[in-house]
C-alpha positions in Angstrom: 14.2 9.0 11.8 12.5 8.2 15.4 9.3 10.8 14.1 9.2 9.4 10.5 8.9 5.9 11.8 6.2 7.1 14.0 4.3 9.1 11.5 4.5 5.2 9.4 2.8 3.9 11.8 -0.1 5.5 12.5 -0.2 5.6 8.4 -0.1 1.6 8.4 -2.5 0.8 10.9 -5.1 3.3 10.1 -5.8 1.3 6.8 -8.5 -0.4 5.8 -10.2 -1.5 2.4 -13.6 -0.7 2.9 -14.8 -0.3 -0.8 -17.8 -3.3 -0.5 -18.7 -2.6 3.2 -22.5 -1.6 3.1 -21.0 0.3 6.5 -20.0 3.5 5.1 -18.9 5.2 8.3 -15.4 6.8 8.2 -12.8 5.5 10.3 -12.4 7.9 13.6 -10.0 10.7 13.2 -7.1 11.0 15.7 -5.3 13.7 16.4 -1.2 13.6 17.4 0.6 16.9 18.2 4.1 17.1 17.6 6.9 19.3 19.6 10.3 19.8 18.3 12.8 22.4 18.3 12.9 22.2 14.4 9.6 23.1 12.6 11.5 22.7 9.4 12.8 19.0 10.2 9.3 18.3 11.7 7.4 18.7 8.5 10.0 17.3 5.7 9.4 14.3 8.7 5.7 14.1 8.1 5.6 14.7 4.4 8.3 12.1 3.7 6.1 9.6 5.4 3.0 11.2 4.2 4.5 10.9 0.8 6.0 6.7 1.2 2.1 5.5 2.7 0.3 7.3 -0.1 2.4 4.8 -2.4 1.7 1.7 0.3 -1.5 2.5 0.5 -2.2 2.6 -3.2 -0.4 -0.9 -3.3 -2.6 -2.1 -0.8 -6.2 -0.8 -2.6 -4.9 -2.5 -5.7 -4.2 -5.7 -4.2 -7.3 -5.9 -2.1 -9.3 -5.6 -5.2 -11.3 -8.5 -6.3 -10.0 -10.2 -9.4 -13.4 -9.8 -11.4 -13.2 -6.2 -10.4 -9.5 -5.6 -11.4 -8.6 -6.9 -14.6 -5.6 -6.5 -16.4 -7.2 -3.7 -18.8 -8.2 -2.0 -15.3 -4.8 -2.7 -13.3 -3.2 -0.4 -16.3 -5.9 1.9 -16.7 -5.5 2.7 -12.7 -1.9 2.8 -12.9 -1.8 5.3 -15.9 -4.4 7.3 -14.1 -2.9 7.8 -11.0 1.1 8.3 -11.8 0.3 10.2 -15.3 -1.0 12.8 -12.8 2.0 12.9 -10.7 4.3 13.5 -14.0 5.4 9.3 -14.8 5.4 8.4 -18.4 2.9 5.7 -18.7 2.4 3.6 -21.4 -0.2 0.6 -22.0 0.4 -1.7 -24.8 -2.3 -4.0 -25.9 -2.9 -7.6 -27.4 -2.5 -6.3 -30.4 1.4 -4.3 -29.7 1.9 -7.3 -27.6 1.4 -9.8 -30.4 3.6 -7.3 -32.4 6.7 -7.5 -29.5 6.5 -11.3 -29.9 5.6 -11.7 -26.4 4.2 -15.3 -26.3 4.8 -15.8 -23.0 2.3 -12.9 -22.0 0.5 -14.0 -24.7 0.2 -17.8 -23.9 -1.1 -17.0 -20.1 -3.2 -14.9 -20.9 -4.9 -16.5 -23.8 -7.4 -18.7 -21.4 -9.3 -15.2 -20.4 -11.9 -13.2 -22.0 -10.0 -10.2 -20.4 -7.1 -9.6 -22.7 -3.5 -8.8 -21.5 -2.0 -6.0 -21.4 2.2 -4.6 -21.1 2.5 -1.9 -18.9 5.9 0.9 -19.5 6.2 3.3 -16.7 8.7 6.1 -17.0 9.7 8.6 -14.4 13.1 10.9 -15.1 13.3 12.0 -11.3 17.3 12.2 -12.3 16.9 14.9 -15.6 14.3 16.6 -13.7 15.8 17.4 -10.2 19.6 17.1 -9.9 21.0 20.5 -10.2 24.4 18.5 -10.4 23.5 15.9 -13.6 26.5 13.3 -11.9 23.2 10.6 -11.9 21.5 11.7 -14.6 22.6 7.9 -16.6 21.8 6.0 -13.1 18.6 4.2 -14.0 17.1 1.8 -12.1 14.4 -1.1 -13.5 11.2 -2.9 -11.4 9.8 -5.4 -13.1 6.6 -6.6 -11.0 4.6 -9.6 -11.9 0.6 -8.7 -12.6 -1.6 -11.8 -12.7 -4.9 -10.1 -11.5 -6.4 -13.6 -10.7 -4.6 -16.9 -11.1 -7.0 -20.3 -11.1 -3.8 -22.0 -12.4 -5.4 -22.7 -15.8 -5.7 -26.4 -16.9 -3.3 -27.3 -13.7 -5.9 -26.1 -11.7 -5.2 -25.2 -8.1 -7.5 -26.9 -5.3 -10.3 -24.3 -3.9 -9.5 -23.5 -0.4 -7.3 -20.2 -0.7 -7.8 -19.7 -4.4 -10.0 -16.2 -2.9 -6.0 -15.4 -2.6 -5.1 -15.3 -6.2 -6.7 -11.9 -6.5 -3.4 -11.1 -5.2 -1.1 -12.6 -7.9 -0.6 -8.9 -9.1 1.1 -8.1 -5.7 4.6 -7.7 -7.4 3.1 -5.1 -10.0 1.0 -2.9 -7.0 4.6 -2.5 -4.9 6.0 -1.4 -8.3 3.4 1.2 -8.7 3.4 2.1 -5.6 7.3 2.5 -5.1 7.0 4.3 -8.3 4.5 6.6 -6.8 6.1 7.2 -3.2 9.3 8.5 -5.2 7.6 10.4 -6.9 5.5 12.3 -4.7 9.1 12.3 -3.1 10.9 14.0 -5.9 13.7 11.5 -5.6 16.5 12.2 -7.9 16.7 8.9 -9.7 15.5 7.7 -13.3 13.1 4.7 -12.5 11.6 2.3 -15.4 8.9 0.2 -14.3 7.8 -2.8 -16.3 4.4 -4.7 -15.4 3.1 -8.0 -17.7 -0.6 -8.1 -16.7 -2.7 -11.4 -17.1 -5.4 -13.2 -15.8 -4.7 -16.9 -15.9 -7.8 -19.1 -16.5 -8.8 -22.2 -17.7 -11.4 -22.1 -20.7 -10.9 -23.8 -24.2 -8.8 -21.3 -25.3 -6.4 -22.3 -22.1 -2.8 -23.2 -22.5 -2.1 -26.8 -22.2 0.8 -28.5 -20.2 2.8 -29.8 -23.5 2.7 -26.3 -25.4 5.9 -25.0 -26.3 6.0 -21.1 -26.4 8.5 -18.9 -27.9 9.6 -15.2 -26.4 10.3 -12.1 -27.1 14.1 -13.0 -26.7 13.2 -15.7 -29.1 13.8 -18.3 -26.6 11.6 -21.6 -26.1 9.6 -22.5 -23.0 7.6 -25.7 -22.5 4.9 -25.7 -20.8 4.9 -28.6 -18.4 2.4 -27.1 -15.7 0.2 -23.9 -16.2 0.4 -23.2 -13.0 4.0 -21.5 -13.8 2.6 -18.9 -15.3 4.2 -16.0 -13.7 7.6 -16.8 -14.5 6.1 -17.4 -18.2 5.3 -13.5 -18.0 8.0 -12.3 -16.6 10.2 -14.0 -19.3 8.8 -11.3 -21.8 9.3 -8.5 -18.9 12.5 -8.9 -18.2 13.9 -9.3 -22.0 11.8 -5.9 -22.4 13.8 -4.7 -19.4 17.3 -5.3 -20.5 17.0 -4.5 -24.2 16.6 -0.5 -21.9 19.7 -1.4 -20.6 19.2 -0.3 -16.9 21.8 -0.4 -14.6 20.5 -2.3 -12.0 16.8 -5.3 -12.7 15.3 -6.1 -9.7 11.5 -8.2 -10.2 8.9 -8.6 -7.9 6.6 -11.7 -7.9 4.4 -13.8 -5.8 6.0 -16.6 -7.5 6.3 -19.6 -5.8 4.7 -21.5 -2.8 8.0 -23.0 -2.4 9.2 -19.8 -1.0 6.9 -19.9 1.7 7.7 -23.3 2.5 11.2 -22.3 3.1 10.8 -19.5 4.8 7.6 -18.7 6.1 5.2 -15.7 5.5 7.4 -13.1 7.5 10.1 -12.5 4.6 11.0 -12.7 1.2 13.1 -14.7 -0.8 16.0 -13.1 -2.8 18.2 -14.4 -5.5 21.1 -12.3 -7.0 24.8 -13.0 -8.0 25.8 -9.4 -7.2 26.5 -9.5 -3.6 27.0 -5.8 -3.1 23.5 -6.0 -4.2 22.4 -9.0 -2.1 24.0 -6.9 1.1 22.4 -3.4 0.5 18.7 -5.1 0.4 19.6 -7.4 3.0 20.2 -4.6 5.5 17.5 -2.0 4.0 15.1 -5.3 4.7 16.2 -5.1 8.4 15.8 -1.3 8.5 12.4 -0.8 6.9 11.4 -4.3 8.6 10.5 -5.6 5.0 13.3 -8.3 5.6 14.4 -10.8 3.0 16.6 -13.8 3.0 19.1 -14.7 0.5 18.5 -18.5 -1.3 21.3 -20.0 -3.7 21.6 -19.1 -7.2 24.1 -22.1 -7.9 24.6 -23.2 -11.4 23.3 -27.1 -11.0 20.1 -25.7 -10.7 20.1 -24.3 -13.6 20.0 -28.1 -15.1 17.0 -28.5 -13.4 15.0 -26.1 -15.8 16.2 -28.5 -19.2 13.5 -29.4 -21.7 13.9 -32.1 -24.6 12.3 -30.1 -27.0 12.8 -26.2 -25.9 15.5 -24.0 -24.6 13.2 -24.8 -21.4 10.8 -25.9 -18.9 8.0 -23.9 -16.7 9.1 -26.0 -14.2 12.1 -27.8 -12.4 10.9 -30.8 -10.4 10.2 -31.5 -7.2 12.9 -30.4 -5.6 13.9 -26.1 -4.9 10.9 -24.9 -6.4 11.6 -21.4 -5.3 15.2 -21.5 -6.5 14.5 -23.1 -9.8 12.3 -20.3 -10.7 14.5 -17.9 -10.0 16.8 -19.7 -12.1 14.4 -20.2 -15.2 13.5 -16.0 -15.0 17.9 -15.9 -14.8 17.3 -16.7 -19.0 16.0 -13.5 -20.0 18.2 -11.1 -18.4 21.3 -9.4 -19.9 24.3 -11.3 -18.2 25.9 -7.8 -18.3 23.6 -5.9 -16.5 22.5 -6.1 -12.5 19.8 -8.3 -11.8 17.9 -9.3 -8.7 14.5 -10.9 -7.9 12.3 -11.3 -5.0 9.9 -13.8 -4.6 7.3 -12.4 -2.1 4.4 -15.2 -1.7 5.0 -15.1 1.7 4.8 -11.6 3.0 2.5 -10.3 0.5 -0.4 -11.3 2.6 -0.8 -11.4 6.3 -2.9 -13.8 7.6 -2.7 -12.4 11.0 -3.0 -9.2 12.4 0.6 -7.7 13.1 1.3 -4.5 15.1 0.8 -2.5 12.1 -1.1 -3.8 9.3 -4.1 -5.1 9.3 -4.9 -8.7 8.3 -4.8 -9.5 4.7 -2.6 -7.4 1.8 0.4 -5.8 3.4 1.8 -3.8 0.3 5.7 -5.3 1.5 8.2 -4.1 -0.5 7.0 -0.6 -1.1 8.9 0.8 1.8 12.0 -1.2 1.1 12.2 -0.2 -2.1 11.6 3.0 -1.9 14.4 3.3 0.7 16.7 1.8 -2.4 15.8 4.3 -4.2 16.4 6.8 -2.3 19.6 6.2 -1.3 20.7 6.0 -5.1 
């Protein structure tokens, strides 16, 4: 435990996006030499944590890419590039098979941008494929990661300072590529579906107004009272996807809500589940991979918050609990039967200071605590 949390950090803190630097010199090579009694131990050590930063690191190099750079056509294209060749099941669907799966919520946010949409399926069996013992083999587990690739906040435009930021509205669908990956390259024994609703949310003619009403793929209303909502508006459609797979567990990833960080700072994540076996595994995994997240209220009045007069519901639910009425509005789509948990990482997506491990800006959190989920499935 002691060397793979070492081997992490050297991983983590020798990162650094350098794609646009005219300064092409490599980073300085260091070399650490390891003793142990166990050679064995010692390398399954090293290539576990090898194995998790190769999917933190890919999280990061997505996120740090500029939004005119990494559209939603060339957030997919990446993603099926890089897990097709580790054995996933990717597959992309386009405006055209998202108009056909009645997704207007994808549809409606992304409908302001010349860069079209796009639904990505990811599909790895690590269950069928490794278990000698099939007990698992039905044990599926569903991410569902939010994929804005740029977010100006469409007619309800945001202000300019920090909208350079926004780049990193896909931060929910890197950490589920990049779970995906680390498991992978892991060879964990556990079926995994991720689900990623890519957009670019811009203001143009063709932009959503506040006043629309939208209708699903669960064939539920939404109106639009601020455009600036528009993640939750996406994940509607990802989530109804999700459930109609019929994982056992749904747990989404977003930068959703400023209100988060307002609550709790930039240092954790907020989490909102009505399982609390659930709410007490990621709770202490948070604590263990120091990717910690707090638990915020999923009470019922909220859920009146989120009432429209002429849809199932508003984008929106008033001043008041931003965070929580969110999470209570995405609560809509999901199969009452079945598991559900989301995490609303605004705040530790990004660092805005230098920590003792990554460096300032994208911090791919929630790769490592996921990945430590899955692998103790």
């Amino acid at each position: 435990m002691l060397l793979s949390t070492f081997a992490e950090g050297l991983f983590l803190g020798n990162y650094e996006f350098r794609n646009y630097k005219s300064d092409k010199k490599k980073l300085k090579s260091l070399e650490v030499t390891f003793y142990s009694e166990n050679e064995k131990k010692l390398k399954n050590a090293l290539t576990s944590a090898q194995n998790l930063m190769q999917g933190v690191n890919f999280t990061k190099d997505l996120q740090n890419e500029p939004g005119g750079v990494l559209t939603p056509d060339e957030l997919s294209r990446r993603i099926k590039n890089v897990l097709n060749k580790v054995g996933a099941k990717v597959k992309i669907f386009d405006e055209k098979e998202i108009r056909k799966q009645k997704m207007g919520g994808l549809l409606a946010v992304g409908m302001g941008s010349s860069n079209m949409p796009r639904f990505i399926v990811i599909e790895y069996k690590g269950a069928d494929k490794h278990l000698k013992v099939k007990k698992n083999i039905n044990k599926t587990i569903a991410l569902v990661g939010k994929g804005v690739t740029f977010d100006s906040g469409g007619i309800s435009i945001k202000p300019y300072t920090d909208m350079s930021e926004m780049k990193a509205d896909m931060s929910g669908a890197a950490v589920v590529a990049g779970t995906i990956l680390a498991a992978i390259k892991s060879k964990l024994t556990i079926n995994i579906i991720g689900i990623i609703p890519a957009a670019e949310n811009m203001l143009s003619g063709t932009s959503m107004r506040p006043g629309d009403i939208v209708v699903t793929s669960s064939g539920k209303s939404i109106e639009v009272d601020n455009t600036d909502a528009e993640g939750r508006m996406i994940l509607a459609d990802a989530l109804n996807y999700a459930s109609k797979l019929n994982p056992d567990v749904i747990i989404d990833l977003a930068t959703l809500t400023g209100a988060c960080v307002v609550a709790l700072g930039e240092f954790v994540g907020g989490l909102f589940t009505k399982n609390d076996d659930l709410l007490l595994e990621l709770f202490q995994l948070g604590l263990q991979t120091h990717e910690r997240v707090w638990a915020l209220p999923m009470w019922d009045e909220y859920h009146t918050l989120n009432k429209s007069d002429v849809a199932d519901v508003k984008n929106v639910g008033g001043k008041w609990g931003g965070a929580i009425t969110a999470a209570k509005f995405l609560e809509n789509f999901v199969d009452k039967k079945i598991t559900w948990a989301h995490l609303d990482i605004a705040g530790p997506a990004m660092a805005n200071s230098y920590n003792n491990y990554s460096k300032k800006y994208m911090t791919g959190y929630g790769v490592r605590l996921f990945y430590e989920y899955l692998r103790k499935k």
